[in-house]
NUVOLO-148757 format. One record per residue: residue in one letter; z, x, y of N, C-alpha, C in turn. Coordinates in steps of 0.2 Angstrom, whole numbers, plus 2048, in hexadecimal, padded with zeros to 3 digits. Layout:
AZXYZXYZXY...
end
This chain:
XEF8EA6B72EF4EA0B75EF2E9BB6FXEF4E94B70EF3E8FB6BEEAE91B68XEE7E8DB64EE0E8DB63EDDE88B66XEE2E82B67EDEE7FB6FEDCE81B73XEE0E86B78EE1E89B7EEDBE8EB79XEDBE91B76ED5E99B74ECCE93B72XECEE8CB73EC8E8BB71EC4E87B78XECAE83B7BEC8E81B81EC5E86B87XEC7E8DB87EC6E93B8AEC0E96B89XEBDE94B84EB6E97B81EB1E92B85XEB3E8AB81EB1E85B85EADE85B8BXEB3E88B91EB1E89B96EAEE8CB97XEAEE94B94EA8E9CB96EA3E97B95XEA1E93B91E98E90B91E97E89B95XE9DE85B94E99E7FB98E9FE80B9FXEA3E82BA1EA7E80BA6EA2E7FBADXEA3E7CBB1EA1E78BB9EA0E7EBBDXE99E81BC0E99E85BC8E99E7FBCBXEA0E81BD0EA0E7EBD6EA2E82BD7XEA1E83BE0EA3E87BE5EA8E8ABE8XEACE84BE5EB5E86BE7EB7E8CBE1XEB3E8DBDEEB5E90BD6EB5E96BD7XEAFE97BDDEAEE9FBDDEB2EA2BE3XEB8EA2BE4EBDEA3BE8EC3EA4BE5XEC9EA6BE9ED0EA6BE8ED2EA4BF0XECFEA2BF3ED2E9EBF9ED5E98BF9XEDBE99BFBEE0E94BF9EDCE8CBFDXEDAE8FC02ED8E89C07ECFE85C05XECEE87C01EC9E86BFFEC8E83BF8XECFE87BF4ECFE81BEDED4E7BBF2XED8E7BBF3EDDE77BF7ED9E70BFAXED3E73BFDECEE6FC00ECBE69BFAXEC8E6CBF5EC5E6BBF0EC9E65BEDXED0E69BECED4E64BE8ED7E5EBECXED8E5EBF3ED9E58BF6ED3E53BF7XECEE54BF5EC7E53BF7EC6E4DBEFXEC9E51BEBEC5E51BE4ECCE48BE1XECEE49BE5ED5E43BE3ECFE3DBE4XECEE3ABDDECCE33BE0EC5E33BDEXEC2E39BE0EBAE39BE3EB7E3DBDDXEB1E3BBDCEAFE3EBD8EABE46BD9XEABE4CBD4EA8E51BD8EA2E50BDCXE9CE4BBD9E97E4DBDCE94E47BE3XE9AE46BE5E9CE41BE8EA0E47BEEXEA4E4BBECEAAE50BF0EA7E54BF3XEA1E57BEFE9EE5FBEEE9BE5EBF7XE99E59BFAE95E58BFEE9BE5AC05XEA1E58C02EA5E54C0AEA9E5EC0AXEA9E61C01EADE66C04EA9E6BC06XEA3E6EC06E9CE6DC09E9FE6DC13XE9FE67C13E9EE65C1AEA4E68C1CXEAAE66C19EB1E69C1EEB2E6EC1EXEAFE74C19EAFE7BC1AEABE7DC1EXEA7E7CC20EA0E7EC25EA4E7BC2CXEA7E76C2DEAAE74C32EB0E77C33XEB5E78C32EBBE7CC31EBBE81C2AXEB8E86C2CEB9E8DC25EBFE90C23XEC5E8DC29ECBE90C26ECFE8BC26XED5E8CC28EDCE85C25EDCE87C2FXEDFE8CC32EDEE8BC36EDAE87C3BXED4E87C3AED1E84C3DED1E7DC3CXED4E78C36ED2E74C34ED8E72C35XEDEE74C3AEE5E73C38EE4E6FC43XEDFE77C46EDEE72C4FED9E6FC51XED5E6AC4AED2E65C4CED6E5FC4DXED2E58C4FED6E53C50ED5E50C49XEDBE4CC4BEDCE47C42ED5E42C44XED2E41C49ECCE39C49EC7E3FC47XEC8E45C49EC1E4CC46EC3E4AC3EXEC7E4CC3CEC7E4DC34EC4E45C31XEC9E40C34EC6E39C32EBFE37C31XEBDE39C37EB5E38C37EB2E3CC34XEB3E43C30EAEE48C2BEB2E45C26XEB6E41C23EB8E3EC1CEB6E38C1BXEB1E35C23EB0E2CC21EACE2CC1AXEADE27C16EA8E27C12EABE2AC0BXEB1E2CC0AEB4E31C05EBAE2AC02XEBCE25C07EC1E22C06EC8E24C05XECFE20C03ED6E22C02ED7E28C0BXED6E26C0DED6E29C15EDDE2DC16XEE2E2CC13EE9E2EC13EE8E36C12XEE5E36C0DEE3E3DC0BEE0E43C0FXEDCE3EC13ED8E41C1AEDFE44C1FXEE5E3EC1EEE9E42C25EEEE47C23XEEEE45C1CEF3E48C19EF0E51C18XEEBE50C17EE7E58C17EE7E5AC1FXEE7E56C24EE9E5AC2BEEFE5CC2AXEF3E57C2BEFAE58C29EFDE5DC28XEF9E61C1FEFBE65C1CEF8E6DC20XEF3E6DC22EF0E71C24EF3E73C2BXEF6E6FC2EEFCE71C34F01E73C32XF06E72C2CF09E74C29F09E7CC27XF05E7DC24F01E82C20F00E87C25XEFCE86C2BEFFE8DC33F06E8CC34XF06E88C35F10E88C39F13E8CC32XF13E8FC2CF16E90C2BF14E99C2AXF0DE99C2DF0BEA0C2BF05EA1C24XF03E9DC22EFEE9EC1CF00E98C17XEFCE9AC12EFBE94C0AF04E96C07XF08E90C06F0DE94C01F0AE94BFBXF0DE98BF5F0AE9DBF1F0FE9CBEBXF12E97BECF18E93BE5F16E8CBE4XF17E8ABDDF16E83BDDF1BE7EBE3XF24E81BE4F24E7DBE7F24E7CBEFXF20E82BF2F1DE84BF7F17E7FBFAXF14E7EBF2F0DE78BF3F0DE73BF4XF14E72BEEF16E6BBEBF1AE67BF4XF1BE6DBF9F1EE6BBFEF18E68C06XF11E6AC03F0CE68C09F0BE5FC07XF08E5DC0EF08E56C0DF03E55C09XF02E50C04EFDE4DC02EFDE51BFBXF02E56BF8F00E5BBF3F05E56BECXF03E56BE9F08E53BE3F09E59BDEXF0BE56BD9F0CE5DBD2F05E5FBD0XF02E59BCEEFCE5BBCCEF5E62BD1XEF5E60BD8EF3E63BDDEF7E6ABDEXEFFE6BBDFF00E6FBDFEFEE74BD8XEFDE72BD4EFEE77BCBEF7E79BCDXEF0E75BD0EEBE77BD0EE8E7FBD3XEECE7BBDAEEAE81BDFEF0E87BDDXEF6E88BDCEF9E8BBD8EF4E8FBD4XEF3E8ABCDEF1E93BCAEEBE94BCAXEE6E93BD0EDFE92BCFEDFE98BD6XEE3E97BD9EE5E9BBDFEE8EA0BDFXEECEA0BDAEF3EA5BDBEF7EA7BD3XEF3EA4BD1EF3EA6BC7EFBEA2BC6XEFDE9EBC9F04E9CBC5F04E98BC0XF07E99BBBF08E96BB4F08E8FBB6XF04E87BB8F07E83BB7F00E7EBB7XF02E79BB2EFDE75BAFEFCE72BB2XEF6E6EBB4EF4E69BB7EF3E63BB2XEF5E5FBB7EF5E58BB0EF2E51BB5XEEDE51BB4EE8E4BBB5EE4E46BB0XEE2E42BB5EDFE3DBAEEDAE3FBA9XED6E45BABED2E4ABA7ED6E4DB9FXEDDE4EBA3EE2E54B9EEE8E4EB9BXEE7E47B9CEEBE41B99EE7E40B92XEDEE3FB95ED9E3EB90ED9E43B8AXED9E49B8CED7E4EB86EDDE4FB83XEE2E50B86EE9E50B80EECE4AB7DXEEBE43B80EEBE3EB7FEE7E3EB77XEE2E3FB77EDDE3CB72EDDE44B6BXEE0E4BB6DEDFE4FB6AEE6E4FB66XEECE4DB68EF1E4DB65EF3E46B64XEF0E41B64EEFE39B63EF8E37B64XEF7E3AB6BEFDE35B72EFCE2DB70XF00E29B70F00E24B72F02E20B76XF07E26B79F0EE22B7EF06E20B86XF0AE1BB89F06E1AB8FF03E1FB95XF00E23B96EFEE28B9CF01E24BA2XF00E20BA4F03E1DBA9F0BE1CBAAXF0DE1EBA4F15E1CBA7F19E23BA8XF1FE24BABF24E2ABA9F23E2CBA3XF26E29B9EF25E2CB98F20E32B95XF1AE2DB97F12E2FB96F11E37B9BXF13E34BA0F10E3BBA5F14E40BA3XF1CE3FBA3F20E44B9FF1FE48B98XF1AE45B94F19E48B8DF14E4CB8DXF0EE4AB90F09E4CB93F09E54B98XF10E53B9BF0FE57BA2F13E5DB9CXF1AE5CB97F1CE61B97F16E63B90XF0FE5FB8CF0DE62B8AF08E69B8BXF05E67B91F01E6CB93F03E71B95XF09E70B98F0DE77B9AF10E7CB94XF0FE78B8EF13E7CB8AF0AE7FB85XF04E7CB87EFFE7DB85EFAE82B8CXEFDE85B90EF9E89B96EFCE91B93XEF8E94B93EF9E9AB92EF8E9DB98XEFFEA1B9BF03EA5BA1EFCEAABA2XEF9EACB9EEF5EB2BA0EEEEAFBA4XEEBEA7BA2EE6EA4BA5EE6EA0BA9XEEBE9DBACEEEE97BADEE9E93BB1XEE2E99BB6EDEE94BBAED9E92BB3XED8E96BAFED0E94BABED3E8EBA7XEDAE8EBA4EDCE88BA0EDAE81BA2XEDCE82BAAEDFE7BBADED7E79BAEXED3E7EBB1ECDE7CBB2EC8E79BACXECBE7CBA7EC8E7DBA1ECAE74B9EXECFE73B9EED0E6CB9EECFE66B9DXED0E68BA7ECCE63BAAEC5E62BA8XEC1E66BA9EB9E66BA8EB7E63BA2XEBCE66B9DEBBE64B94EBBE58B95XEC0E59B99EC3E52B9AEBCE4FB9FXEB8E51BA3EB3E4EBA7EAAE50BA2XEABE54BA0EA4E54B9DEA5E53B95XEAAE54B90EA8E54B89EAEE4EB88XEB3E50B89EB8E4AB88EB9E43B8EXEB4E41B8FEB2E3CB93EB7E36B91XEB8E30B96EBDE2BB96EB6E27B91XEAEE26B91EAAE20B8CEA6E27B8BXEA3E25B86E9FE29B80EA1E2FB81XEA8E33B7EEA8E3BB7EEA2E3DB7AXEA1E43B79E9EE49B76EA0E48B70XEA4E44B6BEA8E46B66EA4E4AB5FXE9DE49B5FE98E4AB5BE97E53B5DXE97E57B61E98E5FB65E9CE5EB69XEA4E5EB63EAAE61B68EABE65B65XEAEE6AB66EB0E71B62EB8E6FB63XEBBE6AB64EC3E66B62EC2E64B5AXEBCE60B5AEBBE5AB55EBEE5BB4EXEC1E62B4BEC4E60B45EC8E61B44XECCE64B4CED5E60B4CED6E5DB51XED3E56B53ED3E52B59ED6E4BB54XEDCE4AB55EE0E45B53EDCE3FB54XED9E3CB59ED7E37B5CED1E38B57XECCE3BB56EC5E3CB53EC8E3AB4AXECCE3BB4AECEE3DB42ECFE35B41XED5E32B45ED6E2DB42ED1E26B47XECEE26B4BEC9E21B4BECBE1EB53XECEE22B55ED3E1FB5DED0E22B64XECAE25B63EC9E29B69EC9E20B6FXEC6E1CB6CEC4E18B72ECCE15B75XED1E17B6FED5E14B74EDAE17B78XED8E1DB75EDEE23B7AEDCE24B81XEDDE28B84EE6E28B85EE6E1EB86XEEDE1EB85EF0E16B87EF3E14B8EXEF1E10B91EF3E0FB96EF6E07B98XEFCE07B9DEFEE00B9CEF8DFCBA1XEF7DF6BA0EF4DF0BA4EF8DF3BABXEF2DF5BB1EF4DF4BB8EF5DEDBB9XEF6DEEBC3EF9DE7BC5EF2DE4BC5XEF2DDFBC8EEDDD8BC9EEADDDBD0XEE3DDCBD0EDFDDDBD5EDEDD6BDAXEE2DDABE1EE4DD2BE6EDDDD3BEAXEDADCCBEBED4DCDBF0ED7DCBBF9XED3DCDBFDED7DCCC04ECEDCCC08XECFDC6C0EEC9DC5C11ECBDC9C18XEC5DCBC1BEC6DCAC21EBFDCBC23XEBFDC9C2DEB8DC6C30EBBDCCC36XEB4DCEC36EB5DD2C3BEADDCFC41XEB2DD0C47EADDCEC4BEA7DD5C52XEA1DD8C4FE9FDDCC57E9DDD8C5BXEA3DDDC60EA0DD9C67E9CDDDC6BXE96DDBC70E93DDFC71E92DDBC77XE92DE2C7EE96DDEC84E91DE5C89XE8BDE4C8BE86DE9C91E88DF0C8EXE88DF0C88E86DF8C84E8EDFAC81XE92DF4C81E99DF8C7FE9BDF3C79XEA1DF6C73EA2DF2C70EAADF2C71XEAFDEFC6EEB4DF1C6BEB6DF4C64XEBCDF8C65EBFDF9C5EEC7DFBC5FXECADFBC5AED1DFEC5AED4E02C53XED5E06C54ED9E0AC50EE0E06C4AXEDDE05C43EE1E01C3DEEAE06C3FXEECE02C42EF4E07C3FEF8E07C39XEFCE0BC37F01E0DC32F02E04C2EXF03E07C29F06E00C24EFFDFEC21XEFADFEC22EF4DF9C1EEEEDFFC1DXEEADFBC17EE3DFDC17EE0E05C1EXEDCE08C1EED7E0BC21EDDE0FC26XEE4E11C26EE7E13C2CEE4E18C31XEE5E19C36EE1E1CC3AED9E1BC3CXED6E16C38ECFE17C38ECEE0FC3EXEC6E10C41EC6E0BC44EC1E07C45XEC1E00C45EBEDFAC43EBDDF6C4CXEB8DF1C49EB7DEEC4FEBADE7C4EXEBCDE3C52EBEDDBC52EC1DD8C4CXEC6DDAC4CECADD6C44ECDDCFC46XECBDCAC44ECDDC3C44ECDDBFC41XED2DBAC41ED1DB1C3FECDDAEC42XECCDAFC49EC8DA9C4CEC2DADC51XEBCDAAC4DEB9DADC4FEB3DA9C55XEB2DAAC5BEADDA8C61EA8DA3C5CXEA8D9DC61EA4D98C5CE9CD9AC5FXE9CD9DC64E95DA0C64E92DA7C62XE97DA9C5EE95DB1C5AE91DAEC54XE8CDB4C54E87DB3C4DE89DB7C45XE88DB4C42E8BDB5C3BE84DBAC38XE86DC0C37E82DC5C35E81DC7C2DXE8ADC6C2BE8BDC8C23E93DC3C21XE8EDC1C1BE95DBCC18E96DC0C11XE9FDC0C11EA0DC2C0AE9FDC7C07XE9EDCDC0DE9CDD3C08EA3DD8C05XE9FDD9BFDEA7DDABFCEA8DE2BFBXEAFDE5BFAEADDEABFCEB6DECBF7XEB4DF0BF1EB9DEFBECEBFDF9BEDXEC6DF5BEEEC8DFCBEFECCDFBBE8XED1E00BE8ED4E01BE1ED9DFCBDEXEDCDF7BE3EE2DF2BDFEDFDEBBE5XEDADECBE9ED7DE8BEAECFDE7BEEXECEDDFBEEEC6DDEBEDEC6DDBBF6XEC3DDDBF8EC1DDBBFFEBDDD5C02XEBADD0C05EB6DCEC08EB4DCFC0DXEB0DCFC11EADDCFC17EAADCAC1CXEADDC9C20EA7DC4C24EA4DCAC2AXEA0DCAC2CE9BDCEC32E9ADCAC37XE9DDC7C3FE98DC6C43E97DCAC4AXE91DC8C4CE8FDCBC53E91DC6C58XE93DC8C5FE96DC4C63E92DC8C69XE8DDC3C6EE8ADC9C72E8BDC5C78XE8EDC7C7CE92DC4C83E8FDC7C8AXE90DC6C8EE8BDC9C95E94DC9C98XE9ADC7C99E9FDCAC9CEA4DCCC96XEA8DD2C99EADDD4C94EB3DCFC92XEB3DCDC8CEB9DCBC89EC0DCDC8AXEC4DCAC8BECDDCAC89ECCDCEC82XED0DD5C81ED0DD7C7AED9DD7C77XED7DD6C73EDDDD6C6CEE1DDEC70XEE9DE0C6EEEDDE4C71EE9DE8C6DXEE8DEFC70EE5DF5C6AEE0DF5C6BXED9DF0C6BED5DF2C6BED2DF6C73XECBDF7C72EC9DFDC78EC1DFEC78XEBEDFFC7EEB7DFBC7FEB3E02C7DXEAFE03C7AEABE0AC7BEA2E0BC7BXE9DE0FC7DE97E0BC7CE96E0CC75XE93E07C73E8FE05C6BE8EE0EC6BXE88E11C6DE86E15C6AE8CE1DC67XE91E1AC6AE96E21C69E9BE1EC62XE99E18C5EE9CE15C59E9CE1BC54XE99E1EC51E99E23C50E9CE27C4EXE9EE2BC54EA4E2FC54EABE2AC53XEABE28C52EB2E25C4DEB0E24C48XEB7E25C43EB8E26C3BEB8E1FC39XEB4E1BC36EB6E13C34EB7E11C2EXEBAE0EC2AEB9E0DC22EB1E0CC1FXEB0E0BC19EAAE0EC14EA9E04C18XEABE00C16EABDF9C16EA7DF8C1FXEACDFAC24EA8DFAC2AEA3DFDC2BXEA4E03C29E9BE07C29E95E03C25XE97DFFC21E90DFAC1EE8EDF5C26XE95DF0C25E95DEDC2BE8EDEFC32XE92DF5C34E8EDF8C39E88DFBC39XE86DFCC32E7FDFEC33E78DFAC36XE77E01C3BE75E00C40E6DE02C3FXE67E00C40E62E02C40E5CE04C49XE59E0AC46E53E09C4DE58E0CC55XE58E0BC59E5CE0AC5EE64E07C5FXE65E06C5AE6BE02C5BE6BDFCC5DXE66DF9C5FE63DF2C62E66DEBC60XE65DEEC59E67DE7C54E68DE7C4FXE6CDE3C4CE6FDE5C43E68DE4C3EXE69DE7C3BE62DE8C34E69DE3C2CXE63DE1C2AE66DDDC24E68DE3C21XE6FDE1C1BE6FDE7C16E6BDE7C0F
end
């Protein structure tokens, strides 16, 4: 076992993370954890995996609820894909008789990549394989003073075959764990620990003066902005909404009155709220349109009472929009 791997494993025994997916080997419960954890910060996750284990405790159970049931206990988590892709998988996962128990078993459920498989792999099932995330780019990055880009083939390629040639077969869950955590509380992306690291006097980066600029990554694309005015229409206790379909933003999830042209007699409730996703920046316009006979609706959409808006899954964006104060009665400023 290198001295990294024998130092970062002590590391762990004192600072490593309780979380509650830790104290288990059920695969559906790290499994849960790590699709959860894509994207989202722990203490941001800790609440949703919380919620979806007390709602479904097993995979079966979470494999014959409905996909708008899953959607709606993930509203608020964002990247929604993940939401169906984890039904997906978890139907998968019974039809086949249980969790497979090989990376390329795992590497085969929907929404699993390399890095999600290697996780639940050896955290689950003890198999030799490394996990390499932006945690384990950081720390080998900056310890071995990488400078190829993390973001390219190249990068992830150097990176992935070094961790696996630095995981010792005997530990494979404490290493990976042990890592990551290293990369989330002491080897942080702004101000690491570098002053109580127990790396600090074979840490390439620290040595030669480059911690701030490792790991390297190339310039992403342009962040595009995109408007849209969404119109509630509120019609003797009923609204409309429809379901976003495949190909854009939010798929699956459900919004009220998307348009160009909006009722010259609808009230303007919110202008310009902006609402920032990862490769692009949103605007909002908000109005109410409150009619005493029902409107002609756009194909797709579908009348429902205001008060059961709720029980539909809606974007983080429309949930602002919607917020509802007192009885429902009437929009409250934000």
């Amino acid at each position: 076992m290198s001295d990294f791997a024998l130092i970062l494993l002590d590391w762990f025994r004192e600072n490593g993370r309780d979380l509650p997916w830790r104290q288990t080997r059920d695969p559906y419960a790290i499994w849960l954890s790590e699709i959860i954890l894509q994207q989202t910060q722990v203490k941001q996750g800790w609440d949703y995996w919380q919620r979806f284990i007390h709602r479904w405790p097993t995979v079966n159970d979470l494999a014959v609820a409905t996909e708008d049931e899953v959607l709606r206990e993930w509203q608020g988590l964002g990247y929604y894909s993940r939401a169906r892709n984890l039904h997906a998988a978890a139907r998968q996962i019974v039809a086949r008789g249980g969790f497979p128990n090989t990376i390329e078993g795992l590497r085969a459920l929907k929404g699993v990549g390399d890095y999600t498989a290697a996780a639940i792999g050896s955290i689950a099932f003890g198999l030799p394989a490394a996990v390499v995330d932006g945690n384990v780019y950081r720390v080998l990055s900056r310890y071995y003073g990488i400078a190829t880009p993390v973001n390219t083939t190249e990068g992830k390629r150097e990176i992935t075959a070094l961790a696996q040639s630095l995981l010792p077969t005997s530990h494979p869950s404490d290493f990976n764990q042990a890592i990551m955590d290293f990369g989330a509380i002491q080897c942080t992306p702004q101000s690491p620990c570098c002053d109580r690291c127990p790396l600090m006097d074979t840490c390439s980066a620290l040595r030669e003066g480059r911690v701030g600029e490792l790991p390297v990554k190339l310039r992403k694309l342009k962040v595009q902005e995109r408007r849209l005015t969404y119109v509630y229409i509120r019609c003797n206790g009923q609204t409309a909404i429809h379901r976003r379909p495949a190909g854009d933003i939010w798929q699956g999830l459900y919004e009220p009155w998307l348009t160009e042209k909006v009722p010259h007699d609808a009230l303007l409730l919110r202008r310009d709220i902006k609402h920032v996703l990862t490769h692009r920046i949103l605007y909002a316009d908000f109005y109410l349109w409150e009619v005493s006979e029902y409107p002609p609706l756009p194909e797709g959409y579908f009348w429902i009472p205001e008060a059961d808006i709720d029980n539909y899954a809606v974007p983080r964006l429309v949930e602002i929009l919607l917020h509802l104060k007192g009885d429902g009665d009437s929009f409250s400023p934000l």
